[in-house]
C-alpha positions in Angstrom: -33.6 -60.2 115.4 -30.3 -58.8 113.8 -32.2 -55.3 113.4 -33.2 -55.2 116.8 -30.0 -55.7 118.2 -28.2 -52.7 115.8 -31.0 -50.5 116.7 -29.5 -48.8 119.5 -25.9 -49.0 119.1 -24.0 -46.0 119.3 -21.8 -44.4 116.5 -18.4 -44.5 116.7 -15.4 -45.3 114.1 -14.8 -48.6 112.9 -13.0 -51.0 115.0 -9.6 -50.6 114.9 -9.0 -47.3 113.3 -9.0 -44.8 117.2 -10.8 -41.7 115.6 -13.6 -40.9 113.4 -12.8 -40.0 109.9 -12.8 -37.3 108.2 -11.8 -34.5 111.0 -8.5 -34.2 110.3 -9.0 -33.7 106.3 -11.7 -30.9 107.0 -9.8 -28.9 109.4 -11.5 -29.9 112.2 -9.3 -30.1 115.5 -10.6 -31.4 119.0 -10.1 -28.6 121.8 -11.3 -27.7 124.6 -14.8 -26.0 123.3 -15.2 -29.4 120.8 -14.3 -29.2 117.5 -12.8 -26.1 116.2 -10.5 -24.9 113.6 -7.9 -22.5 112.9 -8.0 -19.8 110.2 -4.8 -18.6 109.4 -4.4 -15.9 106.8 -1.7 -13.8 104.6 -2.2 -10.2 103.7 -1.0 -7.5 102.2 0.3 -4.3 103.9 -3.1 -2.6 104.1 -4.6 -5.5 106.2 -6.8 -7.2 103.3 -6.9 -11.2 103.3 -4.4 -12.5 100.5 -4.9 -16.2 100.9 -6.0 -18.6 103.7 -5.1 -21.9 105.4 -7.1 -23.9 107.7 -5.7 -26.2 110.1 -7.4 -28.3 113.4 -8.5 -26.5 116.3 -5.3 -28.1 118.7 -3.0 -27.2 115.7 0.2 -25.3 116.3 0.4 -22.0 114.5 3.9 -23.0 113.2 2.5 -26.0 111.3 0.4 -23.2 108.7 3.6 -20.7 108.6 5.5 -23.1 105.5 2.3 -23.3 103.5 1.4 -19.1 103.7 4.6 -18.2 103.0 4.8 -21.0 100.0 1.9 -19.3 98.2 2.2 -17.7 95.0 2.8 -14.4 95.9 5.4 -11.4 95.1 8.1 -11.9 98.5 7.6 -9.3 101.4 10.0 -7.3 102.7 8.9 -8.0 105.8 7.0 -10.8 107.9 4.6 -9.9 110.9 3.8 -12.5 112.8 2.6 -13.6 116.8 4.5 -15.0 119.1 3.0 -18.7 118.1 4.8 -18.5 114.5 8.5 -18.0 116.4 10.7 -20.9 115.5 14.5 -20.8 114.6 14.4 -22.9 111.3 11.2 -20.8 110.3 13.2 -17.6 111.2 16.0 -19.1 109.1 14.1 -19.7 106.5 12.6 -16.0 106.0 16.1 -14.7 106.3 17.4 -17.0 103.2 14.6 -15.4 100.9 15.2 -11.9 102.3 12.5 -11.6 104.5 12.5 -9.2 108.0 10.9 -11.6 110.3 9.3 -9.2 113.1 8.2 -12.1 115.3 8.1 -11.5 119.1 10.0 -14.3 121.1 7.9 -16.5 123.0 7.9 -16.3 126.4 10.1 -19.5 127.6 13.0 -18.8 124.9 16.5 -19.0 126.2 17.9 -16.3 124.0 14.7 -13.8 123.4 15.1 -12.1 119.6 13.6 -8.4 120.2 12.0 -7.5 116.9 11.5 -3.7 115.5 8.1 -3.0 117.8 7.5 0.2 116.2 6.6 -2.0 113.3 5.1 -4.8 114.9 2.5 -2.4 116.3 1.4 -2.4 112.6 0.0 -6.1 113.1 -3.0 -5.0 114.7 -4.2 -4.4 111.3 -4.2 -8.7 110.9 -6.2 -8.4 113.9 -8.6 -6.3 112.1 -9.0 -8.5 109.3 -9.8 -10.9 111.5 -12.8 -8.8 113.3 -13.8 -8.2 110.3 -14.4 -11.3 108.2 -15.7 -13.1 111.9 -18.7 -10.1 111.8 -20.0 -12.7 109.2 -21.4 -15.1 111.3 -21.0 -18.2 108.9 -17.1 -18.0 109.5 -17.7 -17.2 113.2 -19.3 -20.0 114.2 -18.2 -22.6 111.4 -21.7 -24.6 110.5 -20.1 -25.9 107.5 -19.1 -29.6 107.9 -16.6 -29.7 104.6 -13.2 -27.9 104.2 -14.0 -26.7 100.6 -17.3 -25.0 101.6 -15.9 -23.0 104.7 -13.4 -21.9 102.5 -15.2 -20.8 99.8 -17.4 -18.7 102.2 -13.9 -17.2 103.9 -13.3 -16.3 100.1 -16.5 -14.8 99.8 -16.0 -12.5 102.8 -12.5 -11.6 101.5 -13.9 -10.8 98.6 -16.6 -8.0 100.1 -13.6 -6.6 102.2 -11.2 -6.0 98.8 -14.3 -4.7 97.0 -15.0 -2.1 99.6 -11.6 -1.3 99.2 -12.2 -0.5 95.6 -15.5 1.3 95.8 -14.4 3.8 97.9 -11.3 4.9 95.4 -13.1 7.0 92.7 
């Protein structure tokens, strides 16, 4: 009788906790498509993927920005970025270590910062990366459940677009 009745109940998270687990710790973000996430990356000047971080589809851009630019990497001289990494104590912060931030202000800041847009047209090559690694259609569409794997394919595809880079050199 005690079967029966757990038969056709739903799942759902344990009582008590409000969420189910495990979404948050995979990078997994409710939106307005259903679960998505964010892949935001560092590269070099050339456009070619240095390092990755993935954060929850509903995520703010600003929350990744701390964790790129905390990666063990020689210091840029200068830091493209969309509008959705502008932030004062992130702006700060790139100007202690020495770093140009060429961010454009967003649109409902009282006192807009105009960066250098002759360089900031050179972002379009993050853009390109982008188009580029989402051609595989593993990272496009995001079938893997776990953090770890989609990463580790995102690596993979980095890894064909730095290779290409070094066939071509002889």
């Amino acid at each position: 009788m005690a079967a029966h009745d757990r038969q056709h109940q739903r799942s759902r998270p344990r009582l008590g906790s409000g969420r189910k687990r495990g979404a948050v710790k995979n990078a997994l973000g409710r939106s307005r498509g259903g679960f998505t996430s964010k892949i935001h990356a560092r590269c070099d000047n050339q456009g070619l993927p240095i390092g990755f971080i993935l954060t929850g589809g509903e995520a703010s851009d600003y929350t990744a920005a701390e964790p790129l630019m905390a990666l063990p990497l020689p210091k840029p001289r200068a830091l493209l970025a969309d509008k959705g990494y502008d932030g004062d104590r992130f702006r700060e912060s790139l100007l202690i270590r020495g770093i140009l931030p060429i961010i454009p202000p967003r649109s409902n800041r009282k006192v807009p910062e105009h960066p250098d847009y002759r360089r900031y047209k050179d972002r379009n090559r993050v853009e390109r990366l982008f188009a580029k690694l989402k051609q595989q259609r593993r990272i496009a569409t995001r079938y893997d459940k776990t953090v770890l794997s989609f990463e580790s394919f995102l690596n993979l595809a980095a890894a064909r677009l730095w290779l290409k880079s070094f066939v071509n050199t002889a």
